[in-house]
C-alpha positions as CSV (number, residue, x, y, z in Angstrom):
1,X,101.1,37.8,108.7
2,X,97.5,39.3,108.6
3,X,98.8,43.0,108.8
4,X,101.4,41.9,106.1
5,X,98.3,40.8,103.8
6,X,95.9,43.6,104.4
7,X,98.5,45.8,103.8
8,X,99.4,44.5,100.7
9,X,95.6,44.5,99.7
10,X,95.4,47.6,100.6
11,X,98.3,48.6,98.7
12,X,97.1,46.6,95.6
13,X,93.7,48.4,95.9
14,X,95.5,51.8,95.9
15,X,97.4,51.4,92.7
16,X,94.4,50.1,91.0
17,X,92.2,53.0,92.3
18,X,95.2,55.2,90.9
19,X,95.1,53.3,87.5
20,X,91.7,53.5,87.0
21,X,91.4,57.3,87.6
22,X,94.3,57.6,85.0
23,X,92.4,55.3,82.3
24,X,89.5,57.7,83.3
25,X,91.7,61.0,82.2
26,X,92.8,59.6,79.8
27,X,89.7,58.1,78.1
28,X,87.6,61.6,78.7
29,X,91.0,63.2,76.5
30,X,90.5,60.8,73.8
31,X,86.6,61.2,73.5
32,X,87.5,64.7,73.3
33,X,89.8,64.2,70.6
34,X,86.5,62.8,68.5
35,X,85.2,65.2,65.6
36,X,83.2,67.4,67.7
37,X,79.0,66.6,66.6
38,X,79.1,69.4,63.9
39,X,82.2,68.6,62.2
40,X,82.3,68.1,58.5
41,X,83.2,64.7,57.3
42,X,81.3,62.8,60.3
43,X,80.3,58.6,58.6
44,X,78.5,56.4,59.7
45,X,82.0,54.5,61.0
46,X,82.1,57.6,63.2
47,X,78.5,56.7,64.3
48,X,79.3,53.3,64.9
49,X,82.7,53.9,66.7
50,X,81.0,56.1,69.5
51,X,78.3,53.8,69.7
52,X,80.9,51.1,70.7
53,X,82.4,53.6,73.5
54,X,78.9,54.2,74.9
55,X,77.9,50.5,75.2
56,X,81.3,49.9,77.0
57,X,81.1,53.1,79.3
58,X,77.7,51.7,80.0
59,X,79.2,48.4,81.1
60,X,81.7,49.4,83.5
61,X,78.7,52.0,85.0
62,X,76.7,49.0,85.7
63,X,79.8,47.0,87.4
64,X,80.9,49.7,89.3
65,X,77.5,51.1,90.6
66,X,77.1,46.7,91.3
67,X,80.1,47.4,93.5
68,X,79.2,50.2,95.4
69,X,76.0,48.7,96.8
């Protein structure tokens, strides 16, 4: 019964490693689809948008580097 629960931790741990680096991909391919910095028609909504993004990123920096330690 042990093996049967490490192993399906281990399995859960894998698909959520493998979800994560997805998100990942797919959140550096939607910053990049952002107006580039010296694109006409950039607003403060723009400003405020990224702003938003940053002070998330910055979250889930500090839990992960909390969970490598």
């Amino acid at each position: 019964m042990m093996t049967t629960m490490r192993q399906n931790m281990a399995d859960a741990y894998a698909e959520g490693h493998h979800e994560a680096a997805n998100l990942l991909d797919r959140l550096t391919d939607l910053l990049g689809d952002m107006p580039p910095p010296d694109a006409d028609g950039i607003n403060w909504g723009n400003v405020g948008s990224l702003r938003h993004v940053i002070a998330m990123l910055k979250e889930v920096e500090t839990h992960l580097e909390g969970a490598t330690k």
